[in-house]
C-alpha positions as CSV (number, residue, x, y, z in Angstrom):
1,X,127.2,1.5,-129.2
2,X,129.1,1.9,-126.0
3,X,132.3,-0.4,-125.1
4,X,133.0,-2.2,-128.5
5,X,134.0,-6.0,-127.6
6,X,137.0,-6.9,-128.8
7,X,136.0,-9.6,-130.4
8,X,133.9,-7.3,-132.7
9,X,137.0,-5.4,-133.4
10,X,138.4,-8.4,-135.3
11,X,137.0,-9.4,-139.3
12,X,134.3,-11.3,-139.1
13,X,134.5,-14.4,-141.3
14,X,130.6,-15.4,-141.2
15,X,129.3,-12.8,-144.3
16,X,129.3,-9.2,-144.3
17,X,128.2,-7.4,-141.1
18,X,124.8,-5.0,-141.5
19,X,125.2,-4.1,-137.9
20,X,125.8,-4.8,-134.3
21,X,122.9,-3.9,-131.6
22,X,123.9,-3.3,-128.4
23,X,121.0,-4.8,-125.5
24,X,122.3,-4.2,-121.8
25,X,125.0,-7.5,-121.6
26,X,124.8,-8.5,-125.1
27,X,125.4,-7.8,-128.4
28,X,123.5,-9.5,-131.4
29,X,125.3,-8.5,-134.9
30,X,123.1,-8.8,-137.9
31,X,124.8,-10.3,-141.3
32,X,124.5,-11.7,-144.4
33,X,126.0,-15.1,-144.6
34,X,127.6,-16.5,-147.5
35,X,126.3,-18.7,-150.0
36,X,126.6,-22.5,-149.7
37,X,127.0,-24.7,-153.0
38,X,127.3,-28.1,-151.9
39,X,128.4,-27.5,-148.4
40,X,131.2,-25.2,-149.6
41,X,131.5,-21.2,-149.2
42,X,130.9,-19.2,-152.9
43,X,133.2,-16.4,-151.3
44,X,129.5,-14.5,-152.2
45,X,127.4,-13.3,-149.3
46,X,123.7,-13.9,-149.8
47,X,122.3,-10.2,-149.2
48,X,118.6,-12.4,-149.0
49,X,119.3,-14.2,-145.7
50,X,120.2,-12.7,-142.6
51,X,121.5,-14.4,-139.7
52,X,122.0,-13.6,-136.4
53,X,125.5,-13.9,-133.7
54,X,125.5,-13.1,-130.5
55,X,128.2,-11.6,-127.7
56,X,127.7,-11.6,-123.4
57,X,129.2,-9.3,-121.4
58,X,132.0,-8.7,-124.9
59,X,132.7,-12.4,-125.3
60,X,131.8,-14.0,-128.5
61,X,129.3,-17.3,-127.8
62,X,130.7,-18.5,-131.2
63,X,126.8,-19.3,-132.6
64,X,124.4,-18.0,-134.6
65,X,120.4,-17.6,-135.2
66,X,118.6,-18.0,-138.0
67,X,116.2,-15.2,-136.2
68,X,116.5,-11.7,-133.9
69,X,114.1,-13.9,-131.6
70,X,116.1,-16.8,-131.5
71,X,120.0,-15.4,-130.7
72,X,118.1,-13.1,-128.0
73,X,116.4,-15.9,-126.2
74,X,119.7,-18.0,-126.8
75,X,121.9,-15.5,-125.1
76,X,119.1,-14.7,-122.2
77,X,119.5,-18.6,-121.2
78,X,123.2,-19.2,-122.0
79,X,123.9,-16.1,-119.6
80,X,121.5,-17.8,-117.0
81,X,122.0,-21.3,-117.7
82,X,125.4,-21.7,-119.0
83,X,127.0,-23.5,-121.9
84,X,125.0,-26.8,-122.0
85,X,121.5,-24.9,-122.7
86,X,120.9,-25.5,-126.2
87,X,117.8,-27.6,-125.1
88,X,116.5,-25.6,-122.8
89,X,116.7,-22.6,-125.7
90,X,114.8,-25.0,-128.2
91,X,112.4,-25.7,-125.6
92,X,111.7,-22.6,-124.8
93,X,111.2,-20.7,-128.5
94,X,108.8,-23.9,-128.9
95,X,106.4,-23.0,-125.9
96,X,106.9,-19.2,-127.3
97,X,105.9,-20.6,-130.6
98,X,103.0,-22.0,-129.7
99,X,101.7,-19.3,-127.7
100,X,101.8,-17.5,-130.3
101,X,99.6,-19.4,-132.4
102,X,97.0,-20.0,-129.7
């Protein structure tokens, strides 16, 4: 990875990190979250699920994706778009989606 973000320098309090990919302005870091008993953390990471969270340009866009596809897509249109894009992101995996099955 080249120039570490800061904000990847810090812990990370979303699960356990499995590793951060570096693609030209963003970064996506794969983890496993932690479980969820009725709505609450277990303190336990769920090794099962992984989850996606996403960095532009070494700022943290403070989401996640359930999916690789997803937080790439979401950053792509966040960088282009700007913050008010969650639509546009749905919108788009959708017409992906069902191109997909076509």
């Amino acid at each position: 990875m080249g120039i570490r973000p800061e904000a990847l320098r810090k812990r990370f309090p979303w699960g356990f990190v499995i590793e951060d990919m570096e693609i030209g302005p963003y970064v996506v870091r794969a983890f496993h979250p932690e479980k969820m008993e009725n709505n609450r953390g277990t303190g336990v990471n769920d090794t099962e699920v992984t989850h996606y969270h996403g960095y532009i340009d070494g700022k943290d866009c403070n989401e996640s994706w359930l999916t690789l596809d997803d937080a790439l897509a979401g950053m792509i249109v966040r960088r282009n778009v700007g913050l008010n894009c969650r639509q546009i992101n749905e919108h788009f995996m959708a017409g992906l989606n069902a191109m997909k099955s076509t």
